[in-house]
N, C-alpha and C positions, 0 to 999 in steps of 0.2 A: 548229308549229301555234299560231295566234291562240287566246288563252285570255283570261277575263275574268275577273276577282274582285268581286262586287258585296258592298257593306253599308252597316249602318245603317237597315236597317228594324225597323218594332217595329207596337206597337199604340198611337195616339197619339189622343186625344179628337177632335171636331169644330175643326177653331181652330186647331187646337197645330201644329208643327211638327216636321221631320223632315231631317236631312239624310243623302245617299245617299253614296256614295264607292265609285268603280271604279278597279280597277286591271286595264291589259291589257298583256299580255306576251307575247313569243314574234313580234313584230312590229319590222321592223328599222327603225329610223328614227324620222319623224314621221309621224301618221297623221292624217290631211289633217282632217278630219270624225269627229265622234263625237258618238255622241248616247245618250238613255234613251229604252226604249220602254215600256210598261208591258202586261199582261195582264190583265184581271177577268176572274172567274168565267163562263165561258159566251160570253164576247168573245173576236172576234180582237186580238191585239197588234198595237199604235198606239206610232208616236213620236211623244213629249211635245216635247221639248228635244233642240236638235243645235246645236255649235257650234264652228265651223271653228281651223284652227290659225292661221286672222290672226283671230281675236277676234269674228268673225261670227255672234250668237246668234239664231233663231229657236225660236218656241216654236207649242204649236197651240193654239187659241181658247182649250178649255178648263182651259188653266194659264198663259195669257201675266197676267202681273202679282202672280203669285202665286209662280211657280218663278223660279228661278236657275239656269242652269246654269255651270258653270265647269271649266274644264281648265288641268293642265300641258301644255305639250304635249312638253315635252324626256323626262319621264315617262310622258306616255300614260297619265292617271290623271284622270278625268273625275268631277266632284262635283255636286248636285243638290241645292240648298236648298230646301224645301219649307216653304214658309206658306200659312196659311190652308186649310187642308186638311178635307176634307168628306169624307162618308162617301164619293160619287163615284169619290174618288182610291183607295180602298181597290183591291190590284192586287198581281202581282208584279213589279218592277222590273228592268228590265234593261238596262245595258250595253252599245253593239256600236259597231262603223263605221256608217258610212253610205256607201253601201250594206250592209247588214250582212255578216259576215262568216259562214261556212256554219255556225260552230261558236258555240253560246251560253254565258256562263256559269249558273251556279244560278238566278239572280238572286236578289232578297231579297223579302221579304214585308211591305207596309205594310197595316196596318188602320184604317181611320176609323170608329171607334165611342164610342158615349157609355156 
């Protein structure tokens, strides 16, 4: 069974920055696609960032220029640079394929507060 390890979230000011780190395991191979999706409060979960195993990064309107997203893919370990970060992005963070897979990790907990 596909598992996800997400971290690296905190409580970080208006501005500041953050970076995510997944690791997923229990997956034989390379996994073609992976991406972060994130949760707020009262919202359904949205993907941010997905970026294929030839190096193909898409992002969605409101974190293109802002985020990063980056993968091993021999590892299956997918990371998430976060600048410029607004209260907005405050969420929980999470890890998966794309298409996701039925099973979620934790994910992690970023706060945008002054």
């Amino acid at each position: 069974q596909v598992q996800f390890v997400e971290s690296g979230g905190g409580l970080v000011q208006p501005g500041g920055s953050l970076r995510l780190s997944c690791a997923a395991s229990g997956i034989s191979g390379t996994i073609y696609r992976m991406g972060w999706y994130r949760q707020a409060p009262g919202k359904q979960r949205e993907m941010v960032a997905q970026m294929t195993s030839l190096g193909i990064r898409s992002y969605t309107d409101s974190v293109r220029g802002r985020f990063t997203i980056s993968r091993d893919g021999a590892k299956n370990t997918v990371s998430l640079q976060m600048n410029s970060l607004n209260p907005e992005d405050t969420a929980v963070y999470y890890c998966n394929t794309i298409p996701p897979a039925q099973s979620w990790g934790q994910g992690t907990q970023v706060t945008v507060s002054s």
